[in-house]
Each structure stands twice: as C-alpha cells, then as structure tokens.
C-alpha positions as CSV (number, residue, x, y, z in Angstrom):
1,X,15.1,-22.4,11.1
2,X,16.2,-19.2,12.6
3,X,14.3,-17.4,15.5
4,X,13.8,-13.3,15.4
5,X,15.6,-12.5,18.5
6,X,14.2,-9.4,19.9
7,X,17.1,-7.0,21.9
8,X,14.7,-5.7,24.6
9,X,11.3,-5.5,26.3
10,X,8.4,-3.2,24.8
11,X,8.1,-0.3,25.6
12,X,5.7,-0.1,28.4
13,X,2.8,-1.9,29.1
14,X,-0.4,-1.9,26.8
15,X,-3.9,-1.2,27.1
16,X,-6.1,-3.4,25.0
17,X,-5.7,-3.3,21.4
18,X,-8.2,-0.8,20.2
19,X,-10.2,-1.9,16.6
20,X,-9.1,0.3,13.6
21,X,-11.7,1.3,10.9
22,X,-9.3,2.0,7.9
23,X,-10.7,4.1,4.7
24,X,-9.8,3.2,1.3
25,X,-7.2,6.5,1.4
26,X,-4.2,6.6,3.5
27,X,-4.6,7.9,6.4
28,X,-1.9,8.9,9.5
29,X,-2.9,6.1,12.5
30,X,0.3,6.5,14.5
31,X,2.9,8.2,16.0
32,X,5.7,7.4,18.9
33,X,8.9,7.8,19.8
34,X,12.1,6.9,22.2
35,X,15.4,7.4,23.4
36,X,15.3,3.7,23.9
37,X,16.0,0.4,21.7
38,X,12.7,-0.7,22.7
39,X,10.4,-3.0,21.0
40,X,6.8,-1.1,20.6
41,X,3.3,-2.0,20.0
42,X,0.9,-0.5,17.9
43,X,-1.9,0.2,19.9
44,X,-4.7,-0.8,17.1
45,X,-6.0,-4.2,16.1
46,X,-6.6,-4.2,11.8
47,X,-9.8,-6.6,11.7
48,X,-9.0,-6.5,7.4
49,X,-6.0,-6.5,5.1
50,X,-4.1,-3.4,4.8
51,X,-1.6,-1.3,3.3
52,X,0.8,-0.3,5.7
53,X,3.8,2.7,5.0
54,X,6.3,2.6,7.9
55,X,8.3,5.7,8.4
56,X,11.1,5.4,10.9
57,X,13.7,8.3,11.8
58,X,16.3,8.5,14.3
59,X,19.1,11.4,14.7
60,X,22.0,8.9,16.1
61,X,21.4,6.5,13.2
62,X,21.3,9.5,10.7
63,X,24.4,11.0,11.4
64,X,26.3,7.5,11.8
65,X,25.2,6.5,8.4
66,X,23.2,4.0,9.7
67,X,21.1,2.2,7.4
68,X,19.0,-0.8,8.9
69,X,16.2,0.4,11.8
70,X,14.5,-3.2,13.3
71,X,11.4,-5.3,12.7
72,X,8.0,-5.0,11.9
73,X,6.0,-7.7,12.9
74,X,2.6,-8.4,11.6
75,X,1.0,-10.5,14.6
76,X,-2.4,-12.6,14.7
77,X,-4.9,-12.2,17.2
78,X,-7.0,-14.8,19.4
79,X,-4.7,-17.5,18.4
80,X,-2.9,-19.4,21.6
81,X,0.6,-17.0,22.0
82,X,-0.1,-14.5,19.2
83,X,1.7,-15.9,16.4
84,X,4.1,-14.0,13.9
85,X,2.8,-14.4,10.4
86,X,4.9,-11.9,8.7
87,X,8.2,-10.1,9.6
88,X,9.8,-7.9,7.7
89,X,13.3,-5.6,7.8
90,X,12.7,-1.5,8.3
91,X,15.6,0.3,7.1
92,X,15.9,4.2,8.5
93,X,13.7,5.5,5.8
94,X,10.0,4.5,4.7
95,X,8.7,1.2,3.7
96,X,5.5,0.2,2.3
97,X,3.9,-3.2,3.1
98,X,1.0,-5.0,2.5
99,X,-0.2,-7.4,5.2
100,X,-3.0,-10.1,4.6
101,X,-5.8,-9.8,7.1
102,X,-8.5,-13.0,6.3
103,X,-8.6,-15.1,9.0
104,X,-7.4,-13.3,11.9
105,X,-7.0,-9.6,13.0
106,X,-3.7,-8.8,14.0
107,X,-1.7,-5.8,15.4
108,X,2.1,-4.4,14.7
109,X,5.2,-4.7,16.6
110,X,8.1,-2.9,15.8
111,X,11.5,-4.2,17.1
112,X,14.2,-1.7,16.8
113,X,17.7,-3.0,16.2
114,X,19.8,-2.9,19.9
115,X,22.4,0.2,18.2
116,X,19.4,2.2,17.2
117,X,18.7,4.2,20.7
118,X,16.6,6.7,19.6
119,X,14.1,6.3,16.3
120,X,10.7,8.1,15.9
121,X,8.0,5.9,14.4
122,X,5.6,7.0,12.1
123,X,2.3,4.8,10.9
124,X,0.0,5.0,7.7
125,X,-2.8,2.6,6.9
126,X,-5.5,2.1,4.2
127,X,-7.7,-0.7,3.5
128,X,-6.6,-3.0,0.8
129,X,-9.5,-3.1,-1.8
C-alpha cells in the first residue's frame, strides 16, 4: 500500500467549508493562486456528485517543460479524520473528473508537486444528473 505524501502545509488556515449549490451547467466556483508549493483547500463542501474540470497553470513549470502539477483530492466530510476517497494526478493543463457524492459531502484538496512553486488554480463544477 503506498501513502500520498503531501510536500507541504496548506496554504493558510480555513474558514468553515461553505455548502455549494451546483446547476446542471458548468459554472466557474474557484479561483487561487501562489508562489508557493503549497497544498490548498477548496473553500466549498459539494453535498451531491459532481463534475469537476481542474485547470492548473504555472509560468516556472511552462517554460521548464514541465508536465505533472500535484493532487486533487476528493475528501469526505463528518467522517472521523476526513478520509481520502479518491485521488487523482493533475498535469499542467486541464482535467475533467467526476467525483461520487452519495453518502457523504466532501470538499477538494489540491497538492501541488514540491518543484511546482508557482501554479494558478482554476475550478469548474456542475451537478452530475
């Protein structure tokens, strides 16, 4: 079994995780962005499943030819430690995910690989119908 080692802290500390309504169009839900490698959360808890497109940029990794970006994490809710259920790579580019929300609500985290130490994170959602 091999553990997703994360390279640093998050990125600051977090207010509670607000509830996101999501429409059945995609819709922009997020924006951030460091000079950091930091891990960040997404500041919104999805109460239903969703369709997720990830877009990550970053100028250093760009013009190194850089390919690979970090981690999303697809975290449960009210469960004892907030258990990953589903992790999946983020290359510098966009990715488009689907994430299963019965059972719990759950948040994002996105862990950027320790040699990416800038990256600008974009966030779309819609419900999955």
């Amino acid at each position: 079994m091999s553990r997703l080692l994360y390279p640093a802290p998050l990125s600051d500390s977090f207010p509670p995780l607000t509830p996101i309504v999501l429409s059945e169009s995609l819709q922009s839900i997020h924006s951030f962005g460091t000079a950091e490698p930091l891990g960040h959360r997404v500041p919104f808890i999805f109460e239903e499943p969703a369709r997720i497109v990830v877009r990550v940029e970053s100028v250093i990794g760009e013009q190194r030819g850089w390919i690979r970006a970090g981690n999303i994490a697809q975290c449960l809710s009210g469960l004892p430690g907030d258990p990953k259920k589903d992790v999946k790579q983020l290359y510098i580019d966009e990715g488009f995910f689907e994430f299963d929300g019965s059972g719990y609500p759950f948040y994002l985290e996105f862990w950027s690989y320790r040699w990416l130490s800038d990256y600008y994170l974009q966030i779309w959602a819609q419900r999955l119908s």
